[in-house]
C-alpha positions in Angstrom: 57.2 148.3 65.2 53.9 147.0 64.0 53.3 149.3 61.5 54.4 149.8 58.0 56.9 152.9 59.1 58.6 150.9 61.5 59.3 148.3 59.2 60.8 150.6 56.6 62.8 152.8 59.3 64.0 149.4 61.1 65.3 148.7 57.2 66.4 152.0 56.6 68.7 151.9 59.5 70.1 148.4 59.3 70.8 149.6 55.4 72.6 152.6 56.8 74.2 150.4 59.2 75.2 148.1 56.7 76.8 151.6 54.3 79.0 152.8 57.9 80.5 149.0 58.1 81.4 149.2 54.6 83.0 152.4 55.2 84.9 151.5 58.2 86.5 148.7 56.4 87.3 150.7 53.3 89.0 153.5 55.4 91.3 150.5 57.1 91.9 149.0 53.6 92.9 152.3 52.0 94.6 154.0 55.4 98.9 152.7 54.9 97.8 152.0 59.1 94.7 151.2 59.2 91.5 152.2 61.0 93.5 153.0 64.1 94.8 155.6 61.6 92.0 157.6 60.8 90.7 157.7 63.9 93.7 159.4 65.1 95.2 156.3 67.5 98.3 155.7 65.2 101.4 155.9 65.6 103.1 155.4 62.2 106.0 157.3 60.7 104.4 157.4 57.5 100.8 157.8 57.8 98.7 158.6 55.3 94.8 158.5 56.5 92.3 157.9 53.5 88.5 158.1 53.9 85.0 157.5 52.0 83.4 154.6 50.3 82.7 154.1 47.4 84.6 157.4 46.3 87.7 158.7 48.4 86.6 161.8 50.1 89.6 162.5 52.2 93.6 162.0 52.5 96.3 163.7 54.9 99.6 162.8 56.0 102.9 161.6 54.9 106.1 162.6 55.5 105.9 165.4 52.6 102.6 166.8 54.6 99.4 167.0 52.4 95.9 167.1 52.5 92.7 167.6 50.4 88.8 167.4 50.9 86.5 166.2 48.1 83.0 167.9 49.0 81.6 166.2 46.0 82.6 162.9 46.5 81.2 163.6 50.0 78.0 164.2 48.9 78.1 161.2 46.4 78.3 159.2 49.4 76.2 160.4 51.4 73.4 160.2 48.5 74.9 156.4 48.1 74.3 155.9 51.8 70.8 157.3 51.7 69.6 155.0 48.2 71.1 152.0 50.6 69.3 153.4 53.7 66.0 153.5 51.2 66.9 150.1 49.7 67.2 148.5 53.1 63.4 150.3 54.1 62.1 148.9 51.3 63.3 145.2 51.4 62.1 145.5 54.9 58.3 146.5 53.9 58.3 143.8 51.2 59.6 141.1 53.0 57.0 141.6 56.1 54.2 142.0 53.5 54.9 139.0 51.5 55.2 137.4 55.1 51.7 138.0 56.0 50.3 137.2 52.6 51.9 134.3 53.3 50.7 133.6 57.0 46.8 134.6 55.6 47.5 131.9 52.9 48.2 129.1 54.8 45.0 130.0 57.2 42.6 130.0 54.4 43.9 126.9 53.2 43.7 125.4 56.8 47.3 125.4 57.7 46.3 125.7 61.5 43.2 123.9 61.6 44.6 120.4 63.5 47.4 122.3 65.5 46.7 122.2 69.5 48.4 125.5 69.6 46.8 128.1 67.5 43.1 128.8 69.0 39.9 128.1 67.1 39.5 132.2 66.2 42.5 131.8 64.7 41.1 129.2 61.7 39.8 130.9 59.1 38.2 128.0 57.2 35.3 126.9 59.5 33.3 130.0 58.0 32.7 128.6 54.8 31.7 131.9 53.6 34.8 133.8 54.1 37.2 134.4 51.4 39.9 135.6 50.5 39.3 139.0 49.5 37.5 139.4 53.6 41.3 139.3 55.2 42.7 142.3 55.7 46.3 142.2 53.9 
């Protein structure tokens, strides 16, 4: 998880993770018995099961039986889920590059130099002719 992929797929998943949650909540918000409901494990008089976040992409139930499917709104949210998957990857990448701009920062300016803990390849500034252009970033 090292590399710049893992990073991104790491963020893409907790963003996707992040999209199902919100789901899951706005199915037991919308559902007259909540998530129990939709997932089939109610046992309501009246049920009417509602699904899909941010648009409604499914209802059945009721006493007065009905039921429709909203293909579009499907695929709205599953494109909405994939820009927040993306999103996630991306804050991921930028926040563990700014990290290690960060960490090569704080070595040039001798950050680590007095600490008993960090060896002496670690300190960048005893070479007096290394800059900042020679670290890898």
């Amino acid at each position: 998880m090292k590399t710049s992929m893992g990073r991104f797929v790491a963020g893409f998943a907790i963003g996707l993770l992040v999209f199902v949650l919100l789901n899951l909540v706005a199915d037991h918000l919308r559902s007259d018995c909540g998530l129990p409901a939709v997932l089939g494990m109610a046992r309501c008089s009246d049920d009417i099961r509602r699904a899909g976040f941010p648009l409604q992409v499914w209802e059945e139930g009721g006493f007065a039986y009905h039921s429709w499917f909203d293909s579009r709104a499907l695929l709205i949210d599953l494109l909405i889920g994939l820009g927040v998957g993306v999103a996630g990857g991306l804050l991921a990448l930028r926040i563990s590059e700014s990290r290690k701009r960060q960490l090569a920062q704080k070595k040039l300016s001798g950050f680590f130099r007095d600490s008993p803990f960090v060896d002496a390849d670690l300190d960048l500034t005893r070479d007096k002719s290394l800059t900042r252009d020679d670290i890898d970033l």
